[in-house]
Backbone as a chain_set.jsonl record, in Angstrom:
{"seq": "XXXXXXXXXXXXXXXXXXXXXXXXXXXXXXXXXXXXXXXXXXXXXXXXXXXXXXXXXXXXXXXXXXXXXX", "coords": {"N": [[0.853, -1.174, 0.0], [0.463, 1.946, -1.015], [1.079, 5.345, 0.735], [0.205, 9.182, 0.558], [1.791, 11.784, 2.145], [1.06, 12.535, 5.51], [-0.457, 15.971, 6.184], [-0.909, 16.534, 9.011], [-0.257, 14.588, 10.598], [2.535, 13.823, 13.005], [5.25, 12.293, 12.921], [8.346, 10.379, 14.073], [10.809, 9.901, 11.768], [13.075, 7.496, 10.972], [16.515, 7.354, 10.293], [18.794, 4.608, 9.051], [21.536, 3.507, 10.755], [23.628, 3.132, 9.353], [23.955, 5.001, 7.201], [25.001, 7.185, 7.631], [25.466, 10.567, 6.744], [24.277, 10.69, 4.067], [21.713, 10.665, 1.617], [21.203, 8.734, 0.755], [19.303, 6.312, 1.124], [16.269, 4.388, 2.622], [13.869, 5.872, 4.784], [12.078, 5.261, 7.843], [9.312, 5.108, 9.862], [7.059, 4.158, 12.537], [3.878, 4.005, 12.91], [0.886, 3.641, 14.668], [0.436, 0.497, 14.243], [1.11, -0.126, 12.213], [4.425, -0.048, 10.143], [6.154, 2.397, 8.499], [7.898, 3.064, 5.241], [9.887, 5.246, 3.832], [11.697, 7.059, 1.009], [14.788, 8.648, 1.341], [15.429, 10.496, 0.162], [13.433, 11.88, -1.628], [10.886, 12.373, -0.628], [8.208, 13.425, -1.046], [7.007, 11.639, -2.74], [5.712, 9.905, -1.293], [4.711, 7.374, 0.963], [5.007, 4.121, 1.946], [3.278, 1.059, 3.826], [3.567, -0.931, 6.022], [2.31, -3.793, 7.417], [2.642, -5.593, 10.747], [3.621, -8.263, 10.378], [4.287, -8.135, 7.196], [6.538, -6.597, 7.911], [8.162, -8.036, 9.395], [8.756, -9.994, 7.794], [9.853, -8.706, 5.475], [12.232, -7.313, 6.868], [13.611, -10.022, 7.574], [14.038, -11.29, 4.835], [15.608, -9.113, 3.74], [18.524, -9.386, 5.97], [19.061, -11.655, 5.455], [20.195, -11.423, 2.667], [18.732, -11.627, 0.445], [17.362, -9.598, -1.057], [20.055, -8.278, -2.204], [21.481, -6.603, -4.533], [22.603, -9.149, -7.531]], "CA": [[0.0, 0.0, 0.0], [1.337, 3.474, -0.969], [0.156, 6.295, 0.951], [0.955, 10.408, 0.41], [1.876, 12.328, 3.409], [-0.156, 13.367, 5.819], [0.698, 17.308, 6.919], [-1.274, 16.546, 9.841], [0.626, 13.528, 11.26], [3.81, 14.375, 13.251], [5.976, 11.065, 12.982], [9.232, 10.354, 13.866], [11.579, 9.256, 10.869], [14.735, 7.666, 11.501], [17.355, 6.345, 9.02], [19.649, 3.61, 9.607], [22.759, 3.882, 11.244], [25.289, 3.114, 8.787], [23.389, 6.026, 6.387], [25.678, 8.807, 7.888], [24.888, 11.856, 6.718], [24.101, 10.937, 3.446], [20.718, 10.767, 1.765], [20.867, 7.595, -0.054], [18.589, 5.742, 2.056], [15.473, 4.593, 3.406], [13.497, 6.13, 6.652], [11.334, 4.609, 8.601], [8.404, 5.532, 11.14], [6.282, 4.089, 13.483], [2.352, 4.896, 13.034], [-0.034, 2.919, 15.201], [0.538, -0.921, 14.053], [2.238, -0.059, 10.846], [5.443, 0.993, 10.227], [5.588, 3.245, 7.302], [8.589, 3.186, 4.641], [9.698, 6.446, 2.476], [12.539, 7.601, 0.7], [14.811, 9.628, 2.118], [15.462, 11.519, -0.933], [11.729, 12.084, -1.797], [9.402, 13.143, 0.651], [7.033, 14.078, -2.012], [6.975, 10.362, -3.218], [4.422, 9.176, -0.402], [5.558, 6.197, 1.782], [4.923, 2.391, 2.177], [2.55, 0.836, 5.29], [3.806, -2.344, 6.379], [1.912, -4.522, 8.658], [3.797, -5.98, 11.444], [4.58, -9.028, 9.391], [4.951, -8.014, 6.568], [7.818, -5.588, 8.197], [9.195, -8.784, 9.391], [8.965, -10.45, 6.303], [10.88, -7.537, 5.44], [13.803, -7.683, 7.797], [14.405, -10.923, 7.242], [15.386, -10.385, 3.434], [17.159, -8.117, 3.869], [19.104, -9.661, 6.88], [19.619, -12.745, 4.647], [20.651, -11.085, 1.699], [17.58, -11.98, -0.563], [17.443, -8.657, -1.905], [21.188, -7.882, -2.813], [21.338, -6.838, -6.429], [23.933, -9.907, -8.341]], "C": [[0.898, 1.236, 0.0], [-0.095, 4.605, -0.215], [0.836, 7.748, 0.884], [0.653, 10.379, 1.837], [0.921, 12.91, 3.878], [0.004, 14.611, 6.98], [0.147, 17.329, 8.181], [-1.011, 15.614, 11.296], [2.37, 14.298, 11.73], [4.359, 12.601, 13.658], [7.517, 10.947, 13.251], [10.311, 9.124, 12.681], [12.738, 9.292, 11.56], [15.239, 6.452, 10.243], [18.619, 5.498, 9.903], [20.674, 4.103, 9.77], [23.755, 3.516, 10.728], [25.38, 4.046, 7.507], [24.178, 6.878, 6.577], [24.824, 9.312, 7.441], [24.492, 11.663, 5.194], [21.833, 10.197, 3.115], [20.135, 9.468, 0.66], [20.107, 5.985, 0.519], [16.973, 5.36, 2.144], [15.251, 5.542, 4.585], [12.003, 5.35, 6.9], [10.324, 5.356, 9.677], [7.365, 4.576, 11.875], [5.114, 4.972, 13.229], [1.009, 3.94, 13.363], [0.974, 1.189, 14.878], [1.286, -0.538, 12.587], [3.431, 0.577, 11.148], [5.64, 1.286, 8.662], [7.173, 3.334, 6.601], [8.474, 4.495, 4.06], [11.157, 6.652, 1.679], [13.311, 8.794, 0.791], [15.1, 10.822, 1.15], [14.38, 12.43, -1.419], [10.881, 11.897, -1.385], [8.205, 12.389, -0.149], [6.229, 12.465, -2.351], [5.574, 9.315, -2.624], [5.662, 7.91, 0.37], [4.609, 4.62, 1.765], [4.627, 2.405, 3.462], [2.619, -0.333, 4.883], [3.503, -2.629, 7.211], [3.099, -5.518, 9.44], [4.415, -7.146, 10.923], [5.096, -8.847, 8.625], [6.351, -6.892, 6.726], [8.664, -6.896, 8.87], [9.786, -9.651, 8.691], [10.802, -9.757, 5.76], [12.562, -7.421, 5.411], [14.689, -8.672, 7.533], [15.184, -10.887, 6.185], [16.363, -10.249, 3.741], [18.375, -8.608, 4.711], [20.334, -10.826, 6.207], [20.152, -12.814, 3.647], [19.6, -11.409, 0.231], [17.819, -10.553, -1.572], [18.517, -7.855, -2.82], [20.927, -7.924, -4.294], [22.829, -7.963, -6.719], [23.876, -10.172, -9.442]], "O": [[1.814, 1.487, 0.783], [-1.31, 4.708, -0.382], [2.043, 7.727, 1.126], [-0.079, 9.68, 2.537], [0.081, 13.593, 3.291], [0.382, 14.49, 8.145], [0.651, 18.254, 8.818], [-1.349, 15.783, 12.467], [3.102, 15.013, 11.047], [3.863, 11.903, 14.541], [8.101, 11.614, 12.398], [10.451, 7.908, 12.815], [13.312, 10.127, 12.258], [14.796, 5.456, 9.67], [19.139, 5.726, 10.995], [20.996, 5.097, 9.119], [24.817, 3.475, 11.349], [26.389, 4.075, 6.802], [24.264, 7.639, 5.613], [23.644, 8.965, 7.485], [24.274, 12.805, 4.789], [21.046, 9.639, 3.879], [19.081, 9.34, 0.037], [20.47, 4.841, 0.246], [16.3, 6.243, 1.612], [16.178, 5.965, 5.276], [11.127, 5.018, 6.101], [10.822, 6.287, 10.31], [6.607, 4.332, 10.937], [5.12, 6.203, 13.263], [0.233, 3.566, 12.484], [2.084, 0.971, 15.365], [2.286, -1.199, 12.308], [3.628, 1.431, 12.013], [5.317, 0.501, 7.771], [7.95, 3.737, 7.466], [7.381, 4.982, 3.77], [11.879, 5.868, 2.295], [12.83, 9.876, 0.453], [14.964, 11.997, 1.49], [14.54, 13.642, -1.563], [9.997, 11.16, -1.823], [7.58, 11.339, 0.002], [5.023, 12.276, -2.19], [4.842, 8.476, -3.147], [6.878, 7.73, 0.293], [3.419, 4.529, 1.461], [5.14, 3.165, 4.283], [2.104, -0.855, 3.894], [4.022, -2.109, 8.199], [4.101, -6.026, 8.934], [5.644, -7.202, 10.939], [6.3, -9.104, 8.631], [7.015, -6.49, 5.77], [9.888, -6.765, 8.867], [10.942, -10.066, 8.784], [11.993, -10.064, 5.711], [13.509, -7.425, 4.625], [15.901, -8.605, 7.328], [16.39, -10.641, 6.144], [17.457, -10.771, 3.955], [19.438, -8.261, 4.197], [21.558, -10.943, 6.28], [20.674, -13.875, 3.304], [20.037, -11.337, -0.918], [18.39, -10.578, -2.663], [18.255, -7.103, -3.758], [20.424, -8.78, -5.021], [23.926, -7.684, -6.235], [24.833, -10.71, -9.998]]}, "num_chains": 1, "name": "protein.A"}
C-alpha cells in the first residue's frame, strides 16, 4: 500500500545507522501498528505501510541477503 503524506501527522523518521549523513537511504516511522517506509530523498513520493509481518517479512530479506542486487 502506498500512501501520500499526511501534513497533519507528526511522525518520527529515523534512518539507519550506517546512512551517515548521506541521503541515499530509506526512513522509517512508526504509526499505530504499521510501520511506514519512504525515501529519504523524496518526501514528495508518499511512503509504504507495512503490517507488522509483513515488516518482518521484510527484515528478514534483507538480513539474509535476498534482496542484494547480483
Amino acid at each position: 500500500m502506498v500512501n501520500r503524506s499526511d501534513r497533519g501527522a507528526v511522525l518520527n523518521w529515523r534512518k539507519g545507522s550506517r546512512s551517515h549523513s548521506g541521503n541515499e537511504c530509506v526512513e522509517v516511522a512508526a504509526a499505530g501498528t504499521a510501520v511506514l517506509v519512504r525515501d529519504s530523498r523524496d518526501h514528495s513520493a508518499g511512503m509504504l505501510a507495512l503490517d507488522s509481518t509483513q515488516w518482518r517479512v521484510l527484515m528478514r530479506a534483507i538480513r539474509n541477503g535476498d534482496l542484494d542486487g547480483r
